[in-house]
DRENBA-191209 format. One line per field, with one value per atom (N, C-alpha, C): x, y, z. Coordinates in steps of 0.1 Angstrom, whole numbers. Example, Ala and Ser with C-alpha at 12.3 -4.5 7.8 and 13.67 -1.06 7.14 Angstrom:
<recs>
px <- (132; 123; 132; 128; 137; 129)
py <- (-57; -45; -33; -22; -11; 0)
pz <- (78; 78; 78; 71; 71; 79)
</recs>
This chain:
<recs>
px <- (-123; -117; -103; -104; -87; -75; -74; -66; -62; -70; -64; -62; -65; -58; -42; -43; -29; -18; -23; -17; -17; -25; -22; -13; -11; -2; 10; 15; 25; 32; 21; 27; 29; 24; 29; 43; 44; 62; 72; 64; 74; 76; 66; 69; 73; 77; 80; 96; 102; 117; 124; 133; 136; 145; 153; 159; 154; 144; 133; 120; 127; 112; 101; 107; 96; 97; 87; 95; 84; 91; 86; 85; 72; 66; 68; 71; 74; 64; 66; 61; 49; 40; 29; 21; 27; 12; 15; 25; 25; 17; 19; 8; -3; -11; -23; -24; -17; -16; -20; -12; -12; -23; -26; -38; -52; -53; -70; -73; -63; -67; -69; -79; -75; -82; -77; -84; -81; -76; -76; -66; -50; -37; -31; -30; -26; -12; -7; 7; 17; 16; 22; 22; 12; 15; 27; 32; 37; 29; 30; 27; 38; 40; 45; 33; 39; 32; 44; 43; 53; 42; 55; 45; 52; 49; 58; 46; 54; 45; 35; 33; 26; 17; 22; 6; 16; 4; 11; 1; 8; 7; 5; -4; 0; 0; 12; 17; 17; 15; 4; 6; 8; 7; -5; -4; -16; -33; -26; -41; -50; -45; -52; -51; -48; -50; -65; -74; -89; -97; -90; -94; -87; -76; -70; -79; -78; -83; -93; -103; -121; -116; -106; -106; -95; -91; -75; -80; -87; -96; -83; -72; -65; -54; -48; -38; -38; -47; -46; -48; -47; -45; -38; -41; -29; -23; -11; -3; 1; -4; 2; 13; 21; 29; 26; 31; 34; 21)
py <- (-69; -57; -59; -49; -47; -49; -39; -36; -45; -59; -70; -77; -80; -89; -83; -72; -68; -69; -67; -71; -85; -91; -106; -114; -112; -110; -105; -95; -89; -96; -103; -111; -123; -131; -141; -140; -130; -129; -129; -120; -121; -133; -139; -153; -162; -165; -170; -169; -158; -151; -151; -159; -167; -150; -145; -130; -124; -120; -104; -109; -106; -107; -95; -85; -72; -64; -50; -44; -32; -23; -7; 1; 5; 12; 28; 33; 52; 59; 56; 61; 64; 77; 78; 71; 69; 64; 49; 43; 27; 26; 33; 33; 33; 41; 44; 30; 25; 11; 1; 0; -15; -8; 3; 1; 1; 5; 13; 23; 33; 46; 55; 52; 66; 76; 87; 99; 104; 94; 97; 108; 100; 110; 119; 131; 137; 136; 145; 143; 142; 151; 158; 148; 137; 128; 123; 123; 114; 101; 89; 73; 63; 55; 46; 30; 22; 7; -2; -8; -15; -36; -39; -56; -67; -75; -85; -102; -109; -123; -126; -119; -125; -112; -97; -91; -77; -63; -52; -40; -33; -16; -9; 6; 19; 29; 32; 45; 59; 70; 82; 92; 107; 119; 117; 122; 123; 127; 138; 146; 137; 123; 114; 101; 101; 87; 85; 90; 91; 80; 88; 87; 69; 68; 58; 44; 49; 39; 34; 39; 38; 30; 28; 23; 14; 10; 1; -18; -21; -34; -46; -45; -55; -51; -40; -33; -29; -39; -34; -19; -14; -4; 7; 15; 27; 34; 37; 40; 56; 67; 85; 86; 96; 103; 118; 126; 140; 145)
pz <- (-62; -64; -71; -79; -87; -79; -72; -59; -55; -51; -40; -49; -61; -68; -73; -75; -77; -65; -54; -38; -39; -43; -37; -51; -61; -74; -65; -60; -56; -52; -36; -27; -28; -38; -45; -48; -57; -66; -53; -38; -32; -22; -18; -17; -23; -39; -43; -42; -43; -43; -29; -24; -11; -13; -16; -16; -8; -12; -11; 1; 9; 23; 23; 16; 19; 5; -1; -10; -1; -5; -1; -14; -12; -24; -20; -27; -25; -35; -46; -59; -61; -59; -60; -67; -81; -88; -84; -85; -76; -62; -57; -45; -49; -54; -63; -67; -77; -83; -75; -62; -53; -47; -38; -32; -33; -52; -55; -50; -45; -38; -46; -59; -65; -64; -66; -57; -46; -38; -24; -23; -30; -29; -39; -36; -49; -51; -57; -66; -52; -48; -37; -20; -17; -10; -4; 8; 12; 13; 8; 12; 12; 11; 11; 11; 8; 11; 14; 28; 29; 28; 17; 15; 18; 24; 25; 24; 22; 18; 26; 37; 52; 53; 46; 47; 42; 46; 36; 48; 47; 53; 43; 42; 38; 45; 47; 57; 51; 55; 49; 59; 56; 66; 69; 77; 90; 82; 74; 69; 59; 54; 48; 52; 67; 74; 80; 74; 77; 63; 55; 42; 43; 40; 41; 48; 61; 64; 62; 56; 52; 43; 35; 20; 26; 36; 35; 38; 36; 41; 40; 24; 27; 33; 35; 39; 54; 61; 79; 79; 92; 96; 88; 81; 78; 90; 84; 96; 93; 102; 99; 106; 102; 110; 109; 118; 114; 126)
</recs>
C-alpha cells in the first residue's frame, strides 16, 4: 500500500533527526496523504496524525472513528473525541 510506504518514509526522516521525536499532522489533505484515507474525511474533519519514529496514531471526532479504524492497520487504534 501507498499509505505505509509514505508512513514508514516519514518515520525514517524522523528517526534519522536526533531534534524532532514526534510531528503532528493537522492539515486535511496531509492526513489524507499519510494515512490513504481517501474518502473517508471530508473538508471539514477534525483529524490529526500524531508520528513519531516508534509508531503513529490518527485521532478523529467520534462520527468517523468507525470508519477510521476499519482502514487504520498501520496507525493502531484511532483515537475519537467528542
Amino acid at each position: 500500500m501507498i499509505a505505509e510506504r509514505r508512513l514508514a518514509a516519514f518515520r525514517r526522516r524522523l528517526a534519522a533527526d536526533e531534534e524532532i521525536v514526534a510531528a503532528l499532522v493537522t492539515l486535511p489533505v496531509n492526513v489524507r496523504y499519510l494515512t490513504g484515507f481517501e474518502g473517508l474525511f471530508d473538508e471539514g474533519i477534525s483529524a490529526a496524525c500524531l508520528i513519531t519514529a516508534d509508531g503513529a496514531r490518527v485521532y478523529t471526532d467520534v462520527r468517523y472513528a468507525e470508519a477510521a479504524q476499519a482502514a487504520a492497520p498501520p496507525w493502531g487504534t484511532p483515537r475519537s473525541g467528542g
